[in-house]
MDTraj code that builds the backbone (N, CA, C; nanometers):
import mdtraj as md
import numpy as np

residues = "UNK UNK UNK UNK UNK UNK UNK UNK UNK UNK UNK UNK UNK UNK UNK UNK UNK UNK UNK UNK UNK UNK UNK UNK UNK UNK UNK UNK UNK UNK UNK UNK UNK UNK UNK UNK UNK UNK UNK UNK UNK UNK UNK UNK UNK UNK UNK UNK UNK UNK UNK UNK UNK UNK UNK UNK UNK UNK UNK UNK UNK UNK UNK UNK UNK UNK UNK UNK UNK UNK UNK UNK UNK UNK UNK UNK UNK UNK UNK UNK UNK UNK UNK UNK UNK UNK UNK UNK UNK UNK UNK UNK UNK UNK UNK UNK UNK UNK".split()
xyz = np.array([
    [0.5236, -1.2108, -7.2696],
    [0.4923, -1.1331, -7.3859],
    [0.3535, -1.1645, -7.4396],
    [0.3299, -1.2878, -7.4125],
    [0.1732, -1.3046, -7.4834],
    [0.0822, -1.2188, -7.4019],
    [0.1160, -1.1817, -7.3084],
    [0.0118, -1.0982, -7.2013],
    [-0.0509, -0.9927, -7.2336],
    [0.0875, -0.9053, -7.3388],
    [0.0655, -0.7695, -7.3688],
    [0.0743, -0.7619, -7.5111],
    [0.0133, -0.6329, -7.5548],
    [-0.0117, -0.6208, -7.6659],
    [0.0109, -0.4577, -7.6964],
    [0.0198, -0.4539, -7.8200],
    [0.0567, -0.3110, -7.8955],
    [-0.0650, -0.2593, -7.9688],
    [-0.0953, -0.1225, -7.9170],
    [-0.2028, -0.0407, -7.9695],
    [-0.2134, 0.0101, -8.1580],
    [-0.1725, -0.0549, -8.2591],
    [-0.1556, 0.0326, -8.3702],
    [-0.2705, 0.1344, -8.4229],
    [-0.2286, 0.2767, -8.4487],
    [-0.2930, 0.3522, -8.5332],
    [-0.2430, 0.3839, -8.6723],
    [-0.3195, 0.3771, -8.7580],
    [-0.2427, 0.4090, -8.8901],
    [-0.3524, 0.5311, -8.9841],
    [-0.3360, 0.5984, -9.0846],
    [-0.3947, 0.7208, -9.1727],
    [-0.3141, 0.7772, -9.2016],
    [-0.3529, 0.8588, -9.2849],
    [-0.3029, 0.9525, -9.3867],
    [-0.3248, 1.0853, -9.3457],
    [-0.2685, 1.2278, -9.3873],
    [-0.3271, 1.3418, -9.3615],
    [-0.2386, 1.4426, -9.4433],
    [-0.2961, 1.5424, -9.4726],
    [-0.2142, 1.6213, -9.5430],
    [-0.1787, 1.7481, -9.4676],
    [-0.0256, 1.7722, -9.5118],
    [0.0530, 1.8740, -9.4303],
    [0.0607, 1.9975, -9.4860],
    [0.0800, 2.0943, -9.4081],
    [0.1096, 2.2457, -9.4270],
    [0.2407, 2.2884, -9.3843],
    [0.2885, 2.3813, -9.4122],
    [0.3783, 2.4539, -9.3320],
    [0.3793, 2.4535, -9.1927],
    [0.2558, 2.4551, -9.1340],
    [0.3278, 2.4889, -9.0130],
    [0.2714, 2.3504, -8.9165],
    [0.3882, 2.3206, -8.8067],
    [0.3834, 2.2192, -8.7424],
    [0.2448, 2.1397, -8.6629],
    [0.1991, 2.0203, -8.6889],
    [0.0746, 1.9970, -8.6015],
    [0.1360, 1.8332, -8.5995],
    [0.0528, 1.7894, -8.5002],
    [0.0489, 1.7074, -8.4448],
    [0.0080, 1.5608, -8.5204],
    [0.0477, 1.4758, -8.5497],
    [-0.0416, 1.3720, -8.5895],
    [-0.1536, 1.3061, -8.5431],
    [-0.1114, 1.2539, -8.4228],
    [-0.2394, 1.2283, -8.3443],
    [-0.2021, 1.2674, -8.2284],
    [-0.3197, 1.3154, -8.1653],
    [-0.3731, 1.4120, -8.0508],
    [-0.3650, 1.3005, -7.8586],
    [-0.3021, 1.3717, -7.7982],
    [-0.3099, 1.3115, -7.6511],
    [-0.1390, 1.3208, -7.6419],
    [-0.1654, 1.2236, -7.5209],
    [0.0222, 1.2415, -7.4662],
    [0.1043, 1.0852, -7.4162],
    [0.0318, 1.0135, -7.5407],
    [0.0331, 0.8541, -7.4899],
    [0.2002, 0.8565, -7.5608],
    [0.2387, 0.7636, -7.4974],
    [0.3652, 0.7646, -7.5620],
    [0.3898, 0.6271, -7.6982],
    [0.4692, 0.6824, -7.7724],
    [0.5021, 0.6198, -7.8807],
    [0.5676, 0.5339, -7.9193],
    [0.5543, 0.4135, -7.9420],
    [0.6633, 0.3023, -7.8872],
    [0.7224, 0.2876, -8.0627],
    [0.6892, 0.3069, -8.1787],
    [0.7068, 0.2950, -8.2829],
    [0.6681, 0.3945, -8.3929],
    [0.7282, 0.4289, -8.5004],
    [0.6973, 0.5588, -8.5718],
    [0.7039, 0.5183, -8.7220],
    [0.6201, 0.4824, -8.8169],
    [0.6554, 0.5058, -8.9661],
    [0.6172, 0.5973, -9.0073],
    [0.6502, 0.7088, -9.1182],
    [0.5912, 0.7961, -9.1960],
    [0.6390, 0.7715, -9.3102],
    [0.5284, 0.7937, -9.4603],
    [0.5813, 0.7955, -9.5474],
    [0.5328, 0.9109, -9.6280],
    [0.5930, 0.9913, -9.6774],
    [0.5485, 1.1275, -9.7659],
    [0.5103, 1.0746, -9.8963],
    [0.3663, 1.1130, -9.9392],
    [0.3418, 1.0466, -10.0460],
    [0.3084, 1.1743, -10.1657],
    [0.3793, 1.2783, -10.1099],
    [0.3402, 1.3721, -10.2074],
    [0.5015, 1.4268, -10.3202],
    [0.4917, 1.5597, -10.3551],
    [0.5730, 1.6126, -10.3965],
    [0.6886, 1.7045, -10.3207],
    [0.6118, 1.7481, -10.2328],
    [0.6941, 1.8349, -10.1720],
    [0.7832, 1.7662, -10.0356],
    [0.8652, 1.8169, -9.9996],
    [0.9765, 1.7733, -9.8633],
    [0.8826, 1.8282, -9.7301],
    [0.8855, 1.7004, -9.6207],
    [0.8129, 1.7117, -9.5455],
    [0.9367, 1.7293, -9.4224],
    [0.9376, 1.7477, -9.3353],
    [0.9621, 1.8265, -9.2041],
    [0.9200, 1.7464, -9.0719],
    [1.0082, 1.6537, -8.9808],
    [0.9330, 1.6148, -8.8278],
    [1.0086, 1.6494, -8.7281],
    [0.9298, 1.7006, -8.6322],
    [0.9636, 1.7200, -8.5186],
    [0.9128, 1.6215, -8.4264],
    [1.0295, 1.5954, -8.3065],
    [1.0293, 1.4917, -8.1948],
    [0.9623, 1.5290, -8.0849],
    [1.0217, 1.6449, -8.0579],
    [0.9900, 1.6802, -7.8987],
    [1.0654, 1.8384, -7.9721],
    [0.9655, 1.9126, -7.8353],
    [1.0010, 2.0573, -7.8083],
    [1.1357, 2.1116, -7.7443],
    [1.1907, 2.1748, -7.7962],
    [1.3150, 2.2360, -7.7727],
    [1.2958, 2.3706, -7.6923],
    [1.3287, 2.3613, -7.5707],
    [1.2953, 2.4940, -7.5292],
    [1.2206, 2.5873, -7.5634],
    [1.1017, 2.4971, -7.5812],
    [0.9820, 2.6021, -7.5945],
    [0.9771, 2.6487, -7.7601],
    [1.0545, 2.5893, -7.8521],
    [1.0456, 2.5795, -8.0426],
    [1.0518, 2.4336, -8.0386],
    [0.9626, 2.4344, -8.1567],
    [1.0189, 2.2758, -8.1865],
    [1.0859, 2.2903, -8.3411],
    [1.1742, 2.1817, -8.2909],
    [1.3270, 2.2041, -8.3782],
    [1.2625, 2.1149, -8.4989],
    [1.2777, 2.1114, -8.6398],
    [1.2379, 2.0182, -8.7274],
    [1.3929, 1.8731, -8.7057],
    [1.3321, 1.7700, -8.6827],
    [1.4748, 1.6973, -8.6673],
    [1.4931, 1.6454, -8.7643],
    [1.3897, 1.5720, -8.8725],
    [1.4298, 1.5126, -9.0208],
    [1.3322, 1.5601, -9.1261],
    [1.4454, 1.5204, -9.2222],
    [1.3899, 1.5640, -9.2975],
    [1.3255, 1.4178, -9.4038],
    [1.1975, 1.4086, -9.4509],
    [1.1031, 1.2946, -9.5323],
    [1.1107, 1.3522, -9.6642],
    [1.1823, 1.3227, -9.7559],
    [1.2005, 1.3700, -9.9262],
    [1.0519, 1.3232, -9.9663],
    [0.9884, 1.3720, -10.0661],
    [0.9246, 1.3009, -10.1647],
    [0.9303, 1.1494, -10.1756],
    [0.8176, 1.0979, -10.1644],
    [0.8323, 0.9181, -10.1695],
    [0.9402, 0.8640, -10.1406],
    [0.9985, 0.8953, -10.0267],
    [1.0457, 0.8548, -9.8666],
    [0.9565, 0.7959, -9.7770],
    [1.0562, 0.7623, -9.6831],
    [0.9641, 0.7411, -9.5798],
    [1.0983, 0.7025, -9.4577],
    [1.0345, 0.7215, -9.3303],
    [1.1219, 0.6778, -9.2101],
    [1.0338, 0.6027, -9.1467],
    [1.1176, 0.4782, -9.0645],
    [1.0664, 0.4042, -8.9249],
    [1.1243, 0.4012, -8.8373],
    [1.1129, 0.3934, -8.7151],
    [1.1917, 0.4116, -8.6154],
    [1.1098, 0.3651, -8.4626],
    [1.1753, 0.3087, -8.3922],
    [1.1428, 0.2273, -8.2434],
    [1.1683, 0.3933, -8.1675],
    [1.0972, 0.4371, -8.0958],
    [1.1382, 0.5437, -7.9822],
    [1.1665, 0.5480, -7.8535],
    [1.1697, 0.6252, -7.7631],
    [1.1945, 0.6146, -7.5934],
    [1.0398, 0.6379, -7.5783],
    [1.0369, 0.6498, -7.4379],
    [0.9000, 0.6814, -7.3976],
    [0.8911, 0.8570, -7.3648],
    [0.9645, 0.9444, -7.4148],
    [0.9906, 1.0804, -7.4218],
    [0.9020, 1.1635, -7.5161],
    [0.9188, 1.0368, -7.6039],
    [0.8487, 1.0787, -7.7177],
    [0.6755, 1.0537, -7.7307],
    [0.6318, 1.1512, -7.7098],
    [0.4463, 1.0769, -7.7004],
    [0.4050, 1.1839, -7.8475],
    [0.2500, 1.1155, -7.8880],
    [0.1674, 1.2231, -7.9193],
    [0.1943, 1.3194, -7.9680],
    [0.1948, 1.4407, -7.8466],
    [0.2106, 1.5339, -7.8315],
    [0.3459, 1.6078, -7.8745],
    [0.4564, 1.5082, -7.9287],
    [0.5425, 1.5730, -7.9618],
    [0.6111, 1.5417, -8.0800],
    [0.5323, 1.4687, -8.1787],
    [0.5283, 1.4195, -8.2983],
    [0.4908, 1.4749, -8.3990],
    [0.5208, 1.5798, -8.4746],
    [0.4778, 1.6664, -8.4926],
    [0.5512, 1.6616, -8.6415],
    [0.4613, 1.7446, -8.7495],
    [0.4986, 1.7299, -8.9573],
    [0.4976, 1.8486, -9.0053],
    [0.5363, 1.8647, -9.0816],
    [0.5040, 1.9999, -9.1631],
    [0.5762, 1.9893, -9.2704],
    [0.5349, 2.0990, -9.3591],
    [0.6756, 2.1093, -9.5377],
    [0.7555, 2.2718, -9.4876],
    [0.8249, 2.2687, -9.5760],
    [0.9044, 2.3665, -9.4918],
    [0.8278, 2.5485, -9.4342],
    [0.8911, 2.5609, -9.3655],
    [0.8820, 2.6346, -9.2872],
    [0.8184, 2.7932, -9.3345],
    [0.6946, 2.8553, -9.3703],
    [0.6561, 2.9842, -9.4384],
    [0.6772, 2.9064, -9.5995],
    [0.6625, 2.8350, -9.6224],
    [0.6708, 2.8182, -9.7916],
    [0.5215, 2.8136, -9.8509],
    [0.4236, 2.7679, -9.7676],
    [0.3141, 2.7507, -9.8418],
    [0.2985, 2.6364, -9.9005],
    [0.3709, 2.5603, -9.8891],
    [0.3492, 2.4248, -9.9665],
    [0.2950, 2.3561, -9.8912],
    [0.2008, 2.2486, -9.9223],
    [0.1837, 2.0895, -9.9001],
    [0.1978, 1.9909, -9.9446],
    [0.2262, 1.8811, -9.8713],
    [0.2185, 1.7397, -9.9139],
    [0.1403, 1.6495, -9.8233],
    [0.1183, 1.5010, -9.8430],
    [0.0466, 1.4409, -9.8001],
    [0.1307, 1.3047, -9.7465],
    [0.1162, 1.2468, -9.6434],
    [0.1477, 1.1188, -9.5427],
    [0.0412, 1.0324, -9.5370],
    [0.1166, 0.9242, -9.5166],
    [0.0698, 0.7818, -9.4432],
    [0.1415, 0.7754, -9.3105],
    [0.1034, 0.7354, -9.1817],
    [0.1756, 0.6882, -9.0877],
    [0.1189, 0.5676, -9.0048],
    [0.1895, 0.5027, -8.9696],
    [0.1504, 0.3941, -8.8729],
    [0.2547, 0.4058, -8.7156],
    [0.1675, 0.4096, -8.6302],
    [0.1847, 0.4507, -8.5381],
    [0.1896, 0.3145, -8.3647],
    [0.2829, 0.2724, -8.3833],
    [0.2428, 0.1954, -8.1782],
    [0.2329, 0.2823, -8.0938],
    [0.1543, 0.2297, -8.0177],
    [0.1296, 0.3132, -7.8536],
    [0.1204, 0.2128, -7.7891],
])
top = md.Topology()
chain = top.add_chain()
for i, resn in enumerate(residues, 1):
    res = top.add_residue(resn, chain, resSeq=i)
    for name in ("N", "CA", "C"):
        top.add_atom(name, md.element.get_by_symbol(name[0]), res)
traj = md.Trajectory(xyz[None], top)
């Protein structure tokens, strides 16, 4: 274990309705925090569902989730938003392993 080591990324960004990515590439994700630091209910998606991506949880207002992942999960399929056509935003923190 002393050999290897864990990549952390961490920032903030503010969300829209519609789904984007947190950070960009297809590295996979060995660890996930988000915390919603706004007003509105934030929205994540894991991975793509037959071609939609499904929202899988839901981040309340000054919430937050952590979670260890598979290697299924990269990048690319990590994905935020507030709900769905509402027009709303809110704003995140996340810290991220790769």
């Amino acid at each position: 274990w002393e050999d290897t080591h864990t990549v952390w990324d961490r920032g903030g960004r503010n969300v829209t309705d519609t789904l984007a990515v947190i950070k960009t590439g297809s590295t996979a994700i060995k660890f996930l925090y988000i915390k919603n630091l706004g007003s509105e209910e934030c929205e994540l998606s894991l991975e793509a569902s037959g071609g939609s991506d499904e929202r899988d949880i839901l981040i309340p207002p000054g919430a937050s989730i952590a979670m260890r992942t598979t290697s299924s999960v990269t990048a690319a399929t990590v994905k935020v938003a507030t709900a769905a056509s509402s027009g709303n935003t809110t704003t995140i923190e996340y810290v991220i392993a790769i």
